[in-house]
KOLKE-687439 format. One line per field, with one value per residue (C-alpha): residue number from 0; chain; x, y, z. Coordinates in Angstrom, 3 decimals. Last residue first. Layout:
# residues N
resi (NUM	...)
chain (A	...)
xx (X	...)
yy (Y	...)
zz (Z	...)
This chain:
# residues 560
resi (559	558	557	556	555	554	553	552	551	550	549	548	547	546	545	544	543	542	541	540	539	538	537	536	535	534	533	532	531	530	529	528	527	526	525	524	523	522	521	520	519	518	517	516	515	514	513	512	511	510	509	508	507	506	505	504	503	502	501	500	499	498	497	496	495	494	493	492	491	490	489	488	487	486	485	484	483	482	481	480	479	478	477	476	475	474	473	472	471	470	469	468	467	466	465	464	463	462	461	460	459	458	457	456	455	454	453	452	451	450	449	448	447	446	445	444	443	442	441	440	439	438	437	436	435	434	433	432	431	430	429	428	427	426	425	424	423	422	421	420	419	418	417	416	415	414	413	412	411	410	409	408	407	406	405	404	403	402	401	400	399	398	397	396	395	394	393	392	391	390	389	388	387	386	385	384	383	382	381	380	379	378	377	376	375	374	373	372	371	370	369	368	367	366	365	364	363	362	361	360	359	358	357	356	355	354	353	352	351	350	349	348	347	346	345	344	343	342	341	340	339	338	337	336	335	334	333	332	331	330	329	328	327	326	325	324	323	322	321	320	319	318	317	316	315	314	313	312	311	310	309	308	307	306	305	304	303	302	301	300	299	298	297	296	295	294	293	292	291	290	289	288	287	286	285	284	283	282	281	280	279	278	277	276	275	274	273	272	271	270	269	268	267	266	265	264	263	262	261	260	259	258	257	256	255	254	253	252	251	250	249	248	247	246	245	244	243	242	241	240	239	238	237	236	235	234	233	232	231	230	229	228	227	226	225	224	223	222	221	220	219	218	217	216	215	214	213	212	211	210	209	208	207	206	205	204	203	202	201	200	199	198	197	196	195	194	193	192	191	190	189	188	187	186	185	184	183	182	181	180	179	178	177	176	175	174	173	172	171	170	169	168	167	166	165	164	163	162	161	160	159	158	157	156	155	154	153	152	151	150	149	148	147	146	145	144	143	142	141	140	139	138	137	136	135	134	133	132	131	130	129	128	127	126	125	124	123	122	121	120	119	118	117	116	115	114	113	112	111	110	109	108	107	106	105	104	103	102	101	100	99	98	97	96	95	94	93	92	91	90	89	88	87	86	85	84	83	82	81	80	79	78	77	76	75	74	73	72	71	70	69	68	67	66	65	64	63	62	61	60	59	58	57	56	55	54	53	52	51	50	49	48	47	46	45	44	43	42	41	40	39	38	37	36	35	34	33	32	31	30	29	28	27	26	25	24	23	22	21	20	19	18	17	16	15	14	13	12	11	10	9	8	7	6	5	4	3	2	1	0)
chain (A	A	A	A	A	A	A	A	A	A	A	A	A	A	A	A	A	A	A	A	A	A	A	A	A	A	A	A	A	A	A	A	A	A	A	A	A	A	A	A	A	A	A	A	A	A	A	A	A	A	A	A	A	A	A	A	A	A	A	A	A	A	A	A	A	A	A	A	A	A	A	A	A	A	A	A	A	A	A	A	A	A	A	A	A	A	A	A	A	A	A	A	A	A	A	A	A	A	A	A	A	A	A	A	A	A	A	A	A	A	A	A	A	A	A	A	A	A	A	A	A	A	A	A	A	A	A	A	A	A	A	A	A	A	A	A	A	A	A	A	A	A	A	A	A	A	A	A	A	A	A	A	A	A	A	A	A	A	A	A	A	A	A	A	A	A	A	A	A	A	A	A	A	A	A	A	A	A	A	A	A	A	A	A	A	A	A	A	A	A	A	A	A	A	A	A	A	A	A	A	A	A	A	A	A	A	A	A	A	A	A	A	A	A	A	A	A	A	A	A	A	A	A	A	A	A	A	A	A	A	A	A	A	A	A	A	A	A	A	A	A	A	A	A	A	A	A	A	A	A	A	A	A	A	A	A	A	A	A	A	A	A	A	A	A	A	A	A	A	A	A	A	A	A	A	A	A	A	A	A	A	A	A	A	A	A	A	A	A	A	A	A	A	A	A	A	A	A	A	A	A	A	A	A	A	A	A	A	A	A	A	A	A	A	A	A	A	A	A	A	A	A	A	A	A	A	A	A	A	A	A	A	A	A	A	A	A	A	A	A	A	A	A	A	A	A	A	A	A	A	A	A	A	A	A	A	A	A	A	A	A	A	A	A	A	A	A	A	A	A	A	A	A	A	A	A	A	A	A	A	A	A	A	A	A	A	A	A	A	A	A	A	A	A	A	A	A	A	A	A	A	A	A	A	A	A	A	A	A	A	A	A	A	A	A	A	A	A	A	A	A	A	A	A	A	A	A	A	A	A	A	A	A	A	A	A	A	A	A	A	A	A	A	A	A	A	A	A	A	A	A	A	A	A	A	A	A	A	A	A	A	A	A	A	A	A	A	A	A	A	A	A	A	A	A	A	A	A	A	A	A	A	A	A	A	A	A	A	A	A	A	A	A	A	A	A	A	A	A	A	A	A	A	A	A	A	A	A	A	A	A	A	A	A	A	A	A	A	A	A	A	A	A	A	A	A	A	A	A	A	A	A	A	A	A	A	A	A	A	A	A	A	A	A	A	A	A	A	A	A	A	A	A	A	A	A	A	A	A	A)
xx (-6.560	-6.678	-4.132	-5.153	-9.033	-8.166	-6.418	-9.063	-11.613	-9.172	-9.020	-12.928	-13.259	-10.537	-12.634	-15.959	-14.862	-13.192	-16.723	-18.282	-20.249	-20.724	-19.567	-21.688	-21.889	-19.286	-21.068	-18.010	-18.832	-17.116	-15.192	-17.520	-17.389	-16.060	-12.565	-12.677	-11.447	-8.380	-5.889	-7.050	-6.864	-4.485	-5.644	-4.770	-1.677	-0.153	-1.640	0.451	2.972	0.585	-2.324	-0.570	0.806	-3.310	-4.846	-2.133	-2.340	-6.147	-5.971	-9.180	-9.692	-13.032	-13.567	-10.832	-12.228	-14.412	-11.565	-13.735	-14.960	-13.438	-14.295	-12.060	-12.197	-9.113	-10.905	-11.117	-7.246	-6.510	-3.261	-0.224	1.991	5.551	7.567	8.960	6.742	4.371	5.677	5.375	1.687	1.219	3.293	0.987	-1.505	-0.743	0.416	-2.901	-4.087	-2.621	1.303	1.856	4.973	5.619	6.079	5.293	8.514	11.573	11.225	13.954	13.169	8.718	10.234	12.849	9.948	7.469	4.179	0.457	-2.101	-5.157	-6.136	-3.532	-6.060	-5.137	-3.834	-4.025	-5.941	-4.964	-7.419	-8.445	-12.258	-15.020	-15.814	-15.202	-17.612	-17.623	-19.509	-20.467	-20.567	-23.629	-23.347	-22.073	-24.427	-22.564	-21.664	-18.498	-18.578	-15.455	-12.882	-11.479	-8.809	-8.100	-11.068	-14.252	-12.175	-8.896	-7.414	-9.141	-8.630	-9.606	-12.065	-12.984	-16.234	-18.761	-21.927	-21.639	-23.210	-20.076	-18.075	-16.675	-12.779	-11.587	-7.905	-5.003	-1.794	1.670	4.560	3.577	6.579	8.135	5.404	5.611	3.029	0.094	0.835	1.398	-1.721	-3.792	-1.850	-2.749	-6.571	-6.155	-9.627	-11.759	-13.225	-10.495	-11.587	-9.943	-10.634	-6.520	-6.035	-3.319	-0.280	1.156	4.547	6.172	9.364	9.612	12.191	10.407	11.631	11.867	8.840	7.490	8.997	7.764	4.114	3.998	5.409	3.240	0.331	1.502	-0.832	1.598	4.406	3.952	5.569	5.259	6.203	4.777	6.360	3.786	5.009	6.652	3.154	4.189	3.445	-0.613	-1.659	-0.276	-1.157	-4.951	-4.500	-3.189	-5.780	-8.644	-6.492	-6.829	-4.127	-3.297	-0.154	0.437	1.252	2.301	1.704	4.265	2.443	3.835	1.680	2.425	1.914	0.292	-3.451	-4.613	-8.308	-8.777	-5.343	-6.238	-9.909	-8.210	-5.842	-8.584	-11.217	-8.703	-7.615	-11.497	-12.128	-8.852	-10.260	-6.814	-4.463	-3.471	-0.806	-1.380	1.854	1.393	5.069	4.369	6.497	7.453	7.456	9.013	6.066	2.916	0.110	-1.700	-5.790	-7.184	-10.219	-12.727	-15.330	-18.122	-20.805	-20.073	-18.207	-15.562	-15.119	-11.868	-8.222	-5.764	-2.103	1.493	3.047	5.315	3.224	2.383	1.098	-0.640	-2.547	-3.563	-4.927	-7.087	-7.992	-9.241	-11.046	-14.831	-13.079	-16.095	-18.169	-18.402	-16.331	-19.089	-17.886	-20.500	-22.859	-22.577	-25.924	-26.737	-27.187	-23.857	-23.280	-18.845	-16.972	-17.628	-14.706	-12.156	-9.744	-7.455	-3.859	-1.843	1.861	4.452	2.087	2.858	0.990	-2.060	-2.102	-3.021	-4.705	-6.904	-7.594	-8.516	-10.858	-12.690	-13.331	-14.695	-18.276	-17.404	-15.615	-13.108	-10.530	-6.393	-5.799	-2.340	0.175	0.042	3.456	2.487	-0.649	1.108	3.905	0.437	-1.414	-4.219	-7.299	-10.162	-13.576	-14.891	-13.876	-10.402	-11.568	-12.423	-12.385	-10.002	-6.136	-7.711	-8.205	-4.724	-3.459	-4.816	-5.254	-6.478	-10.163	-13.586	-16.634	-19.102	-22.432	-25.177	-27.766	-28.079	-31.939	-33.557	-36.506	-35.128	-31.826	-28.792	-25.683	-22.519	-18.748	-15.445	-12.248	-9.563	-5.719	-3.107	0.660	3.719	3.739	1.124	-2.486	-3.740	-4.376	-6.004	-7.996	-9.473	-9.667	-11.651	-13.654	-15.193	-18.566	-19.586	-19.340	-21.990	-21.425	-24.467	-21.933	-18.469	-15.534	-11.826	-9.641	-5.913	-3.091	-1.657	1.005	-0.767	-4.203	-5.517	-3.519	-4.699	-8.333	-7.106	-6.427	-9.274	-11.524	-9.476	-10.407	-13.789	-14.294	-14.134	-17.279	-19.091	-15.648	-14.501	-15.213	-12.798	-14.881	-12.969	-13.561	-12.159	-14.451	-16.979	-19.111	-23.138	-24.663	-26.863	-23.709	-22.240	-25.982	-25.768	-22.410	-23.601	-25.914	-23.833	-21.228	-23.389	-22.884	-19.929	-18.802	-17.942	-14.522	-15.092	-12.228	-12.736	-10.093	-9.659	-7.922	-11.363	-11.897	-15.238	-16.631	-20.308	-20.036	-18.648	-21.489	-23.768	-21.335	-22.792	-26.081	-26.354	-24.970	-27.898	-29.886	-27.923	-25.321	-25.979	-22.799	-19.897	-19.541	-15.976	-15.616	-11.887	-10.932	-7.666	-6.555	-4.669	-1.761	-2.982	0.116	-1.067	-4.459	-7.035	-9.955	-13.485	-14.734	-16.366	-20.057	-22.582	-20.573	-21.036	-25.096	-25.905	-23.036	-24.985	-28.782	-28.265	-26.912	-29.137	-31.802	-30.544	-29.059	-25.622	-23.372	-24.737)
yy (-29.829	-26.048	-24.245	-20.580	-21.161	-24.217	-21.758	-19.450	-22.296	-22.901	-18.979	-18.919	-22.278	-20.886	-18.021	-19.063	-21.374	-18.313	-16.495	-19.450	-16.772	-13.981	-11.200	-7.906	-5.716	-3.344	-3.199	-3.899	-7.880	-11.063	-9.344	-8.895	-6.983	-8.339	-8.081	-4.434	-2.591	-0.688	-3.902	-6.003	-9.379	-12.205	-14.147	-11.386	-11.142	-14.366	-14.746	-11.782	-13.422	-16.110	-13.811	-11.265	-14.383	-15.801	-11.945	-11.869	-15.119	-14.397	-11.454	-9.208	-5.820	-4.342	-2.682	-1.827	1.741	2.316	1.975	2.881	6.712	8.161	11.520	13.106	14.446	15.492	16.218	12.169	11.731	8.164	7.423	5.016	4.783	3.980	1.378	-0.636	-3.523	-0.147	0.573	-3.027	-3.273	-0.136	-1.459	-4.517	-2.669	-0.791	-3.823	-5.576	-6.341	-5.974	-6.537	-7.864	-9.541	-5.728	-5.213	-1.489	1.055	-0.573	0.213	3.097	4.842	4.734	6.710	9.074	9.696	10.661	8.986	9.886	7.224	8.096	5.445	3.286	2.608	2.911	-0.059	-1.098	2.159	4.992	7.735	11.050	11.117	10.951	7.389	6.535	8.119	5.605	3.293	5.225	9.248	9.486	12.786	11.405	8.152	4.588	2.596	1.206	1.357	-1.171	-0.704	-4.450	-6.591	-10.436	-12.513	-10.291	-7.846	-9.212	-6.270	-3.278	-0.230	2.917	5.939	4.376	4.317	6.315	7.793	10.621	10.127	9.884	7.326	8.647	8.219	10.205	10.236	8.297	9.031	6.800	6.533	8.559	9.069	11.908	13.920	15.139	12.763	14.424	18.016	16.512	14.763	18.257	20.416	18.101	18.801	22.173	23.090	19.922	17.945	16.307	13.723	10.869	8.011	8.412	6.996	8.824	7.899	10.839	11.172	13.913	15.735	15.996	14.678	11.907	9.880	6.496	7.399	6.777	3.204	2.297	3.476	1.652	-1.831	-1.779	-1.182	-4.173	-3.811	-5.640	-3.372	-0.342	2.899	6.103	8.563	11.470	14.932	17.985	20.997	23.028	22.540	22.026	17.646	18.758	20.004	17.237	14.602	15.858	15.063	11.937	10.923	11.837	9.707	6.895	4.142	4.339	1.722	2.293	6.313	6.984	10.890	12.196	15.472	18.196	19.420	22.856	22.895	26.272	25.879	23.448	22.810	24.037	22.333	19.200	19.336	19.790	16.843	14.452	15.931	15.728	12.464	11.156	12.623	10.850	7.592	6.008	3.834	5.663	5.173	8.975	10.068	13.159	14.713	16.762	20.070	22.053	20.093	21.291	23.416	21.891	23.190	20.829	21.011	18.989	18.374	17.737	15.076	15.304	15.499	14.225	16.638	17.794	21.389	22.986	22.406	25.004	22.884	23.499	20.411	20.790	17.671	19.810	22.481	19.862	18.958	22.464	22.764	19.297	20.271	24.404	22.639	23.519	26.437	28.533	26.148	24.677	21.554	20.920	17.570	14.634	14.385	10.701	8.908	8.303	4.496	3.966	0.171	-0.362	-3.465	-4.413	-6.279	-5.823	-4.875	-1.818	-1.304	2.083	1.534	3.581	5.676	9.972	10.876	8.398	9.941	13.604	12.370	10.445	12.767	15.933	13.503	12.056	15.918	17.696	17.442	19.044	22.287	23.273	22.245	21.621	19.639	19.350	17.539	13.501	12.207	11.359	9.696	7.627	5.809	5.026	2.998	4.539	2.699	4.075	2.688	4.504	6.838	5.662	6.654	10.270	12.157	13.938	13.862	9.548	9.090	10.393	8.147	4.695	2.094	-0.783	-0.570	0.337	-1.425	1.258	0.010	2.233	0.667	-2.668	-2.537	-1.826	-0.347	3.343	2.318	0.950	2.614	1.016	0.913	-1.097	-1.023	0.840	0.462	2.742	2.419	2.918	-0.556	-2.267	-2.162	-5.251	-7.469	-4.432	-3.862	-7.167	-7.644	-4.421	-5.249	-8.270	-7.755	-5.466	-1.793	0.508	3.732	6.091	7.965	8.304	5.650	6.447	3.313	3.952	2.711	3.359	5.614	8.275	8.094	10.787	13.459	11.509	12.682	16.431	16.969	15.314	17.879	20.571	19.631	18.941	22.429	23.893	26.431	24.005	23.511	19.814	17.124	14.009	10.531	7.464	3.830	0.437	-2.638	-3.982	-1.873	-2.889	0.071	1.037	2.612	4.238	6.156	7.491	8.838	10.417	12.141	13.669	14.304	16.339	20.675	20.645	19.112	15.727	13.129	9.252	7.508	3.740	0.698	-2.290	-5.897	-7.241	-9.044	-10.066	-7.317	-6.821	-3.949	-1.798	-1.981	-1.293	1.964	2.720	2.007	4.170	7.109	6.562	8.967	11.699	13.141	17.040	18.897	17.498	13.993	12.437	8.610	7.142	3.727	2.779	-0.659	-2.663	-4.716	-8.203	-10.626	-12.914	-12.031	-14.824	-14.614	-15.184	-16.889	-14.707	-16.138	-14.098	-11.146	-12.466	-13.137	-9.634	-8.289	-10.406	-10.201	-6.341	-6.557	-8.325	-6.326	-2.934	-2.945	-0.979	-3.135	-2.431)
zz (-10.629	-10.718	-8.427	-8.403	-8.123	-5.485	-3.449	-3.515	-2.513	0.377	1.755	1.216	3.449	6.318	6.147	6.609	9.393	11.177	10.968	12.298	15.293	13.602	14.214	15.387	12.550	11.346	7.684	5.864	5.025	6.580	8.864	11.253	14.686	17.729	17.030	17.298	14.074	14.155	15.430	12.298	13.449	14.569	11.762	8.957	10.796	10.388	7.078	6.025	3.584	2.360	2.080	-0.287	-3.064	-2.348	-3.598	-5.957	-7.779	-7.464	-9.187	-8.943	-10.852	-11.061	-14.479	-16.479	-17.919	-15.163	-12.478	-9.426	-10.465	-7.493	-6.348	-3.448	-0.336	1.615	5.098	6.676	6.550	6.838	8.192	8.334	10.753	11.132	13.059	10.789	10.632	10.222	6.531	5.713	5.925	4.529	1.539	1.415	1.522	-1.615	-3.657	-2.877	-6.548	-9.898	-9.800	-6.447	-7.540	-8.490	-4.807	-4.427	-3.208	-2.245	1.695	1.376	-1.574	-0.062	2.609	0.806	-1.936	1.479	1.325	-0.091	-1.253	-3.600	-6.018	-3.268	-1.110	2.505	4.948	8.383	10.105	12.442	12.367	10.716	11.591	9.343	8.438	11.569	13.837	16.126	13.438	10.506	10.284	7.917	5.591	2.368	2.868	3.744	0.510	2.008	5.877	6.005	3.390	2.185	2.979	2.495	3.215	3.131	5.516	6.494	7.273	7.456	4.488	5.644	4.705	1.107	-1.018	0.923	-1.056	-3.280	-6.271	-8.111	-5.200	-2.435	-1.418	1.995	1.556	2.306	4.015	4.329	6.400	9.669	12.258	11.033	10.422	6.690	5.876	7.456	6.600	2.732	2.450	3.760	1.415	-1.264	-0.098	-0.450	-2.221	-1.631	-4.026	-6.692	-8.952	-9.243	-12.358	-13.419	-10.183	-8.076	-6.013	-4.524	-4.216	-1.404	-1.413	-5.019	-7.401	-9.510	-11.883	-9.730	-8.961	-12.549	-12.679	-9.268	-9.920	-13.385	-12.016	-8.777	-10.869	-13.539	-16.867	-19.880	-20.739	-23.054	-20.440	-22.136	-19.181	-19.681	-17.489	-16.442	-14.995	-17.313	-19.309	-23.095	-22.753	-21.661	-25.052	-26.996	-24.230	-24.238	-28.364	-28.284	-25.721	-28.086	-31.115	-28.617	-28.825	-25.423	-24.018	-20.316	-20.331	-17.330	-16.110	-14.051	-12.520	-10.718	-8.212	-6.150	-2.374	-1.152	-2.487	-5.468	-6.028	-9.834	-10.785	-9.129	-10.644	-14.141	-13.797	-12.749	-15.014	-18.186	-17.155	-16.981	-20.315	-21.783	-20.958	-22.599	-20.481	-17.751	-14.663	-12.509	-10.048	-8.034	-7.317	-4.357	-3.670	-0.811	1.757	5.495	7.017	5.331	7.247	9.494	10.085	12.480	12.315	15.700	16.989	19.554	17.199	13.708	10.680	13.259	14.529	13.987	15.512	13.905	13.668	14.658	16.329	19.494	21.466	24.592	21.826	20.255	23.720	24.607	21.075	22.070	25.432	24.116	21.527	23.046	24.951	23.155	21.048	17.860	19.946	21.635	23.607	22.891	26.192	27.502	28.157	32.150	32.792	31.205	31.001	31.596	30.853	27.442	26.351	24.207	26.965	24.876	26.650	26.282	27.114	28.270	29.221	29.175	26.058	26.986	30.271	28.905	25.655	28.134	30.786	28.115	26.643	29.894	30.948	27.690	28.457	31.108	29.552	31.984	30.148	30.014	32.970	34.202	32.749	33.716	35.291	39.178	37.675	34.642	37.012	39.540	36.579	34.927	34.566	32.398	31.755	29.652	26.686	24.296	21.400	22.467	18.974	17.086	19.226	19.831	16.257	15.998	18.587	18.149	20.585	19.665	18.293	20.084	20.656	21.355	22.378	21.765	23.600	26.281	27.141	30.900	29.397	30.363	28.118	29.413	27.344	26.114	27.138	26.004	27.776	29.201	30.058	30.451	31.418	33.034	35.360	32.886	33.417	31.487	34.553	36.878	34.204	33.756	37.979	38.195	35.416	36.342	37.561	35.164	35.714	35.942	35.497	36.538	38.648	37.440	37.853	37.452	37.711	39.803	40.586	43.764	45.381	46.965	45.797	47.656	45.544	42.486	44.016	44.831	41.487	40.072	42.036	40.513	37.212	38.005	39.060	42.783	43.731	45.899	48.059	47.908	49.876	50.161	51.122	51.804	51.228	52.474	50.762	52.492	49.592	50.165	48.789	51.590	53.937	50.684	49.680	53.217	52.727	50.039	51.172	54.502	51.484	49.794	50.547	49.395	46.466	45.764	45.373	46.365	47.293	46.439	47.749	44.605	45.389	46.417	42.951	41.927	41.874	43.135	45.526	42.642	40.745	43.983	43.719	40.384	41.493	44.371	41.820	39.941	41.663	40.939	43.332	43.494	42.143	40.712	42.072	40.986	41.634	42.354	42.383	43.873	41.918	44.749	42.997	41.758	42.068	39.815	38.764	38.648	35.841	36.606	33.512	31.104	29.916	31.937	30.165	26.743	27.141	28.335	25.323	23.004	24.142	23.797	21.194	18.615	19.665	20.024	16.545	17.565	15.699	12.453)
């Protein structure tokens, strides 16, 4: 994983030797501001050594504390070796963070500004990187890590592109933080007093008033003090996020998360009414019966109606499930003989269908959680998301799908696969709703009207990548595609086909996204692998090893 201390740590020390100083045209002054509540700790002298170091002097610091410190630390200014202009605002001893940030942006007049706490210790070029990526109306932030007691690079956290649902259930977007001047004067006021809760509540609040929200994959801030995750089982542990949906117009409960620090979500449909959930079969009749009988058992305000396609059985067994199941009002078979096409068997049964939503279903599903379908619908009734996927594990319940990135082991594959029911993965992904490329379609929710209007799956994609590829074509127009972390689901993995694996596919999907499979996945950082879905460090010929796997692909398709 990405956070072996080892291998890190001699990475990100070796990667920041190795930036070039960068020159920024027209560099506007970046006001930094550091909050003290309370007594300043010790490594407060270090965080402001930090800041003595830049390389760019285009930055001014205000530094925000409580009363009775600001003898102390104006002391620890004088030995920290800042040239640069500075200015100390005290506060009362009983004013909260909160109002302590108010009256910094109040300093700050008409600048930009970077918010810098003590024990943070930023490298030597962050100032001029975020100055250079903080548009006029916009945010920018980068990566972070810790510095252990031995002096060690720890827990890095290498985030993706901006994303805003994983950013409404977790804080993605963390240290360091620039805002520019357009985002200060527009930012609602704060919505905690929880502290733990403090860099959250600032980022939804200036991330849902920027233009623009800008991700520097680099690792620009060492925490000598670890962060505290949010307690969100706590009183006022959610109050920021609520306070944010209600900002936003959207009805939702927000509950604890399943990892520290994170939170669900929980929509209830308010404009669908019905979900057409589509299931291609050939035969396995035990596995239809579970799949149909677990959605039946788990179902809670939205009712399924099924459009089962039947792709050529021969079974006597599945003769007789489909006698029993053909008298329910709401079940509909589709006998449908042509040779295996996904794309061709999904199409052809929505083309049927009359409800709001379809879901896309393998006949190997097993539903988990009561309400689940509820859960798919809340998400994809939102105007702007096009398509919702669930949170896949395989029979003995270990990880099979929470996201699809692109361009992993060559053309896309789910990071974090085989990861323990309980584990949270990397940044907590494999249990928070997020932003991602692409979702599986064994389980993939989207609006009929929506999937109408982009011409449903590409039967030239018959077998493989058909579902990404819609994803993929949903956000070229602007809407976003989701995993949803608390619908749960058993997937068996096609046991009555096996793996499937067309190369004509896999090298017809490459050529029309080739462009964006080398430009990377934005919802994975570009400094972890996409050779295997671990989310360790990359390697460093990982771009060799593709353009070689792409050509020996080619070769498979194209025999001499």
């Amino acid at each position: 994983m990405a956070e072996d201390p080892a291998a890190y740590s001699g990475w990100v020390s070796a990667r920041e030797a190795a930036r070039p100083t960068i020159s920024v045209p027209d560099q506007r002054m970046l006001h930094v501001v550091m909050l003290i509540e309370g007594r300043p700790p010790a490594q407060t002298v270090d965080s402001l050594q930090s800041l003595a170091a830049q390389e760019s002097h285009h930055w001014r610091l205000t530094v925000v504390l409580q009363r009775p410190w600001q003898m102390k630390v104006t002391a620890l200014l004088a030995v920290s070796g800042i040239r640069q202009r500075f200015t100390v605002e005290e506060a009362e001893s009983t004013c909260t963070t909160p109002e302590m940030l108010d009256t910094a942006l109040a300093a700050t007049a008409e600048d930009d500004i970077g918010l810098i706490y003590p024990g943070d210790i930023w490298a030597r070029d962050t100032v001029n990187l975020l100055s250079a990526a903080l548009d006029e109306n916009g945010v920018a932030y980068g990566d972070e890590d810790c510095v252990g007691a031995d002096g060690r690079h720890v827990s890095p956290r290498l985030k993706p592109a901006f994303s805003p649902e994983f950013l409404l259930h977790a804080d993605c977007v963390g240290r360091p933080l620039a805002l520019s001047a357009g985002v200060v004067k527009r930012m609602p006021p704060a919505s905690t007093g929880v502290p733990e809760a403090w860099d959250h509540d600032i980022a939804l609040r200036a991330c849902e008033v920027a233009d623009s929200v800008q991700h520097i994959p680099e690792v620009l801030c060492h925490r000598l003090i670890p962060p505290r995750p949010v307690p969100t089982d706590a009183p006022n542990g959610t109050n920021h996020v609520m306070a944010a949906l209600r900002r936003r117009r959207e009805e939702a409960s927000v509950l604890p998360g399943r990892s520290a620090g994170t939170v669900r979500i929980a929509r209830t449909p308010g404009t669908v009414a019905s979900a057409s959930i589509i299931i291609p079969f050939r035969d396995e009749p035990r596995f239809l019966r579970a799949c149909i009988d677990s959605i039946d058992r788990t179902r809670a305000l939205i009712a399924p109606h099924y459009i089962l396609v039947d792709n050529g059985s021969k079974q006597p067994e599945t003769a007789t499930l489909l006698e029993r199941l053909k008298v329910r009002s709401d079940v509909r078979i589709l006998r449908d003989d042509r040779p295996f096409n996904w794309a061709g068997l999904n199409n052809a049964a929505a083309a049927l269908a009359t409800a709001d939503v379809l879901v896309f279903l393998n006949n190997d599903i097993e539903a988990l959680s009561v309400g689940w379908l509820d859960t798919l619908c809340g998400q994809v009734e939102r105007p702007d998301v096009g398509a919702v996927g669930a949170r896949l594990l395989y029979p003995d319940r270990r990880l099979q799908h929470c996201g699809v990135v692109l361009g992993l082991g060559g053309a896309a594959g789910h990071p974090l696969v085989g990861l323990a029911e309980n584990e949270p993965g990397y940044l907590s992904m494999a249990v928070t709703t997020r932003e991602c490329s692409g979702v599986t379609g064994a389980c993939l929710a989207t609006r009929r009207t929506i999937f109408e209007s982009h011409g449903g799956f590409d039967e030239a994609l018959g077998i493989d990548l058909n579902d990404i590829d819609y994803c993929l074509r949903l956000q070229e127009s602007g809407l976003r595609v989701l995993y949803e972390s608390a619908a749960e689901l058993i997937h068996h993995e096609s046991p009555s086909r096996g793996t499937a694996g067309d190369v004509r596919d896999i090298v017809h999907f490459i050529d029309r996204w080739k462009a964006s499979i080398l430009a990377g996945d934005p919802y994975l950082n570009p400094h972890l692998t996409r050779m295997d879905s671990s989310c360790a460090l990359r390697g460093p010929n990982e771009e060799e090893w593709w353009r070689n796997w792409y050509a020996g692909l080619q070769r498979v398709e194209t025999p001499a």
